[in-house]
C-alpha positions in Angstrom: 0.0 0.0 0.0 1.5 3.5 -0.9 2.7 5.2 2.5 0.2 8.1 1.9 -3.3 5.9 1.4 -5.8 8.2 3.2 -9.5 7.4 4.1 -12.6 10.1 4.0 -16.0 9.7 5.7 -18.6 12.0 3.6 -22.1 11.8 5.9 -25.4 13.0 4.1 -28.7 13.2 6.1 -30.9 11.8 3.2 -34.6 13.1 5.2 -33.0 16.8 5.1 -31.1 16.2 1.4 -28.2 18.2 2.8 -24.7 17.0 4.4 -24.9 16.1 8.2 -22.6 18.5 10.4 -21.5 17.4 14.1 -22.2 13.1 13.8 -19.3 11.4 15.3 -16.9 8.9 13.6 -14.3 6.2 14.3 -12.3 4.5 12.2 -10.2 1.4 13.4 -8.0 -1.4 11.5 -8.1 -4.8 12.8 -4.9 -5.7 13.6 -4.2 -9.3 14.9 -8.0 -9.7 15.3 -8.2 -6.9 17.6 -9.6 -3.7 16.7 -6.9 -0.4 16.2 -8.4 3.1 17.1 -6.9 4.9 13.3 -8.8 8.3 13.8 -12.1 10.0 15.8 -14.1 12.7 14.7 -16.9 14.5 14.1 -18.9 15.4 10.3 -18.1 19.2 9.7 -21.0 21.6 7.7 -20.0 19.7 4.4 -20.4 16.6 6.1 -16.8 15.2 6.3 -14.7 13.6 8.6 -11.0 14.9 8.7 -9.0 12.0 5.9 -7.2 9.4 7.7 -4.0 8.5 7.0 -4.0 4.5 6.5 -0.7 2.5 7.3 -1.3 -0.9 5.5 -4.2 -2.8 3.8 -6.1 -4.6 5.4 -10.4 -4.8 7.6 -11.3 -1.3 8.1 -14.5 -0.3 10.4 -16.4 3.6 10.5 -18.5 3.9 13.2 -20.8 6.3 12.8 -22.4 7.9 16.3 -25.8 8.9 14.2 -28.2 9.3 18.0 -27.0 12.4 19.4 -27.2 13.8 15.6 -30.7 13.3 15.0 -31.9 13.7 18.8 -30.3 17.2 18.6 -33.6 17.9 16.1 -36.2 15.7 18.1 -36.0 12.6 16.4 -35.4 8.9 17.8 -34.0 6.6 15.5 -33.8 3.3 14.7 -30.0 3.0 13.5 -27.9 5.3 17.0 -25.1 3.6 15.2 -23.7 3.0 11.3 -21.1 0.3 11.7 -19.4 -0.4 8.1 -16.9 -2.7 8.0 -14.8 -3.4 4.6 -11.3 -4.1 3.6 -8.6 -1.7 1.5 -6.7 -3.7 -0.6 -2.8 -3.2 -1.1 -3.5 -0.7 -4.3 -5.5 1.4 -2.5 -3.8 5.4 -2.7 -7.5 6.6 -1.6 -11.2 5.9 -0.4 -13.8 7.2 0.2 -16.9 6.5 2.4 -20.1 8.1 1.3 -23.0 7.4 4.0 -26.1 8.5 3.7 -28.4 8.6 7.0 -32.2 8.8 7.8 -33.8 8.1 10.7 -34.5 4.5 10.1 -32.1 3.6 6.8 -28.8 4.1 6.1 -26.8 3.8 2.3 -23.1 3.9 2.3 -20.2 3.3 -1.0 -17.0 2.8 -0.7 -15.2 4.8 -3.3 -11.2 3.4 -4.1 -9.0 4.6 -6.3 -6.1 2.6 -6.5 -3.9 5.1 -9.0 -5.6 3.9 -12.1 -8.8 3.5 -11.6 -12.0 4.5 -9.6 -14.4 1.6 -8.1 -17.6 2.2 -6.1 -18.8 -0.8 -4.3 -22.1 -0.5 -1.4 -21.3 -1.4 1.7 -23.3 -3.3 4.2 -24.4 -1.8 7.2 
C-alpha cells in the first residue's frame, strides 16, 4: 500500500437532502484480530470527517455515532449507530466512504482509487 493511502467519511442526512454536520466517527483497523483506534471525529458543515492517513491494507470499520445527531432535532432513531466494516486492498492510494443517514435507513459506498482507476462498491451496514 502506498505510504500516503488516506480514508474520507462523507455523511449525508438523506430526510433533510443536505450534508450532516456534528455526527461522530471512528475509524479502526483490525490488527491481529483486535480492533486499532486509526482516527475520531466528528462530520463538519459539508459533512466530512477529517482524511485518515491509512498504514497498511487490510479490515477497516467507520463507526458512525448517528443518535446524538438526530436527537439534537427531536428525532429517535432506529439505527444510534452505522457500523461499516470493509477491507482496502494493497492498491488502494485513496477511499472514500459516502453514507447516507435517515432516521431508520442508512446507504453507504465505498469509493477506491487505486492510482488507475475508480471503483464504487455498497457497503453493508
Amino acid at each position: 500500500m502506498p505510504e500516503f493511502s488516506m480514508l474520507s467519511v462523507i455523511v449525508t442526512d438523506a430526510a433533510r437532502g443536505s450534508r450532516a454536520d456534528g455526527v461522530r466517527c471512528l475509524v479502526e483497523h483490525r490488527v491481529d484480530g483486535n480492533w486499532k483506534t486509526v482516527m475520531r471525529g466528528s462530520s463538519d458543515s459539508s459533512g466530512t470527517i477529517s482524511a485518515a492517513r491509512l498504514n497498511s491494507p487490510g479490515i477497516y470499520r467507520v463507526e458512525l455515532d448517528t443518535d446524538p445527531y438526530f436527537a439534537a432535532s427531536g428525532t429517535i432513531t432506529f439505527l444510534p449507530k452505522v457500523t461499516l466494516t470493509f477491507r482496502i486492498p494493497e492498491s488502494c492510494v485513496r477511499s472514500v466512504v459516502s453514507t447516507h443517514i435517515a432516521p431508520n435507513s442508512q446507504f453507504s459506498v465505498l469509493i477506491r482509487n487505486d492510482g488507475a482507476e475508480e471503483t464504487a462498491t455498497p457497503v453493508p451496514g
